[in-house]
Backbone as CSV, one residue per row, in Angstrom:
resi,resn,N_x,N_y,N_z,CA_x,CA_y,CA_z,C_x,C_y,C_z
1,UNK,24.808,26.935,-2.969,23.856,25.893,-3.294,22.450,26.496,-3.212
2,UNK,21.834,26.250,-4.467,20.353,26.872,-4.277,19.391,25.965,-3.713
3,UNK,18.029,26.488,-3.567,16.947,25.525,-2.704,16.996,24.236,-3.333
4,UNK,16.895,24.151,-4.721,16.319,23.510,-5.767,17.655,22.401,-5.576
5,UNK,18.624,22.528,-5.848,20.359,21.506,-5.363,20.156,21.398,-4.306
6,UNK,19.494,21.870,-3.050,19.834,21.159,-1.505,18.692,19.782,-1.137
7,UNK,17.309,20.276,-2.137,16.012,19.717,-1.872,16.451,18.419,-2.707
8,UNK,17.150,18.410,-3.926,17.952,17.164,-4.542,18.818,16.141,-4.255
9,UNK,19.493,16.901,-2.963,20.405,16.693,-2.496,19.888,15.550,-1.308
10,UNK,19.316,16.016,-0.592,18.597,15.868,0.242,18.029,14.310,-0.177
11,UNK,17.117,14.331,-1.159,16.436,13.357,-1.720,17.089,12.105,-2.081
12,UNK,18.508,12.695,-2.515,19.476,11.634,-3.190,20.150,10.931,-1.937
13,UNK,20.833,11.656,-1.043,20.736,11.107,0.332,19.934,10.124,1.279
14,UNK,18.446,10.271,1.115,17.373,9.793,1.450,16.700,8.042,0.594
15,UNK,17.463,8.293,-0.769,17.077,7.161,-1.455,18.134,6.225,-1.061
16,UNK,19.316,6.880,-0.917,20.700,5.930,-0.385,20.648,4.853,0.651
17,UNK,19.968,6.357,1.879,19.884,5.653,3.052,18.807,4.211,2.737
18,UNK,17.678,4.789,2.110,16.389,3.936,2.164,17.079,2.154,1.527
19,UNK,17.648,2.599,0.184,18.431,1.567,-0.422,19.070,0.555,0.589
20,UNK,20.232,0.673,1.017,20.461,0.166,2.058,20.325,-0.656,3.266
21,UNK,19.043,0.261,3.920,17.704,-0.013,4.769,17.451,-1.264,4.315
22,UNK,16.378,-1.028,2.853,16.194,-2.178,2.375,16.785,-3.209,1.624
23,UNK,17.950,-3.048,1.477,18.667,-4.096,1.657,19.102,-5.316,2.142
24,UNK,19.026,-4.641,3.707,19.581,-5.227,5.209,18.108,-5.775,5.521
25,UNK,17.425,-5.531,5.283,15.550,-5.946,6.056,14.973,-6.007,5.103
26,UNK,14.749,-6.829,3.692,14.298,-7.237,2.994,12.577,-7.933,3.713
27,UNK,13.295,-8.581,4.544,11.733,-9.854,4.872,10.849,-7.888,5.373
28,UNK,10.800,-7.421,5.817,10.278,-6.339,6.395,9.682,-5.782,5.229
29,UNK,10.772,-5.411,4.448,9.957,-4.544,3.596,9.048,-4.965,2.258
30,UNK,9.400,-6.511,2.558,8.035,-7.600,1.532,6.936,-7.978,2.318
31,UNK,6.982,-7.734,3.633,5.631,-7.847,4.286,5.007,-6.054,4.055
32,UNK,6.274,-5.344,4.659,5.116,-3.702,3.750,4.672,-3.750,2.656
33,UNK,5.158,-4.477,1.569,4.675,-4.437,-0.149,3.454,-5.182,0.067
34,UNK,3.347,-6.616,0.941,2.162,-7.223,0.637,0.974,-6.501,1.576
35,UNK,0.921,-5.941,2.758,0.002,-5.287,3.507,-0.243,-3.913,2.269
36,UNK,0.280,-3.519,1.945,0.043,-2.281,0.887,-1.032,-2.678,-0.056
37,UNK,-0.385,-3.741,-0.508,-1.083,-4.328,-2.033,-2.375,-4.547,-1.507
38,UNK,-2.605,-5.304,-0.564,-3.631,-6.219,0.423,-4.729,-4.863,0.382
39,UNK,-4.365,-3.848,0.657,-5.020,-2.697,1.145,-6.002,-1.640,0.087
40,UNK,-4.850,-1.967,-1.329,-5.211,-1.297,-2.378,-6.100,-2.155,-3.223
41,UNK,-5.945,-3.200,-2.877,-7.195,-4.431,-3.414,-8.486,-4.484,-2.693
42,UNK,-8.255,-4.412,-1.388,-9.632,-3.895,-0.938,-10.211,-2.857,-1.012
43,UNK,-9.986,-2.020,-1.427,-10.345,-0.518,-2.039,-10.705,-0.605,-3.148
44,UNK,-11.119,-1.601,-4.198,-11.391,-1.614,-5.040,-12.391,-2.437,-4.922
45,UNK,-12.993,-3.140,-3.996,-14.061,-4.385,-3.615,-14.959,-2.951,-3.347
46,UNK,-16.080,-3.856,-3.315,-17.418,-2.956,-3.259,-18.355,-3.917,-2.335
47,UNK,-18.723,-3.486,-0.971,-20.084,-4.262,-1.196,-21.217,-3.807,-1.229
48,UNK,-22.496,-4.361,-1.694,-23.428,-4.149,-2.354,-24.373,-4.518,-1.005
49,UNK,-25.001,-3.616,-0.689,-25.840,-3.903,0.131,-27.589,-4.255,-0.042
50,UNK,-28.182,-5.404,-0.293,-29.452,-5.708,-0.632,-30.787,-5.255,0.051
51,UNK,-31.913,-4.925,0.034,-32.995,-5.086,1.007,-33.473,-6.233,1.357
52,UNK,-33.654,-7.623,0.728,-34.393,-8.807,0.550,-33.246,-9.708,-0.066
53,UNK,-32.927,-10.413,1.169,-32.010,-11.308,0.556,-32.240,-12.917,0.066
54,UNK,-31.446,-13.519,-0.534,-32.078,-14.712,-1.429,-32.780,-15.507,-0.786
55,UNK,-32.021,-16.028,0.564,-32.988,-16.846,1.101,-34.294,-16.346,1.747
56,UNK,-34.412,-14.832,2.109,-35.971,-14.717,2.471,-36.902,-15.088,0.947
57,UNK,-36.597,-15.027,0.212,-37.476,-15.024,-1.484,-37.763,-16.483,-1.964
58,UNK,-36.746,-17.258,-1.522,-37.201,-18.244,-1.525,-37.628,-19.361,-0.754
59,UNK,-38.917,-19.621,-1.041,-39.408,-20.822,-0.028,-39.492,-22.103,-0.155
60,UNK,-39.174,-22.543,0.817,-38.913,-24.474,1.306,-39.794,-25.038,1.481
């Protein structure tokens, strides 16, 4: 068996187990999908930081 068939091997093993895994613990691994998502959405927010904000500019 060369590197390249054991490192495959290996992998194919690894997706099995994982399969499985998530199978059996579903609620688990839809709270990892939504903390993920949650995470990659805030990474895309920006905030914008002002010098003079609205309400000092305007007066009452």
């Amino acid at each position: 068996m060369t590197f390249l068939q054991g490192l495959t091997t290996l992998f194919e093993i690894g997706m099995a187990v994982a399969l499985f895994w998530c199978f059996f613990n579903e609620d688990k691994l839809i709270a990892f999908e939504r903390k993920l998502f949650a995470i990659l959405r805030r990474k895309k927010l920006k905030v914008v930081h002002t010098s003079y904000s609205t309400a000092n500019t305007v007066r009452q």
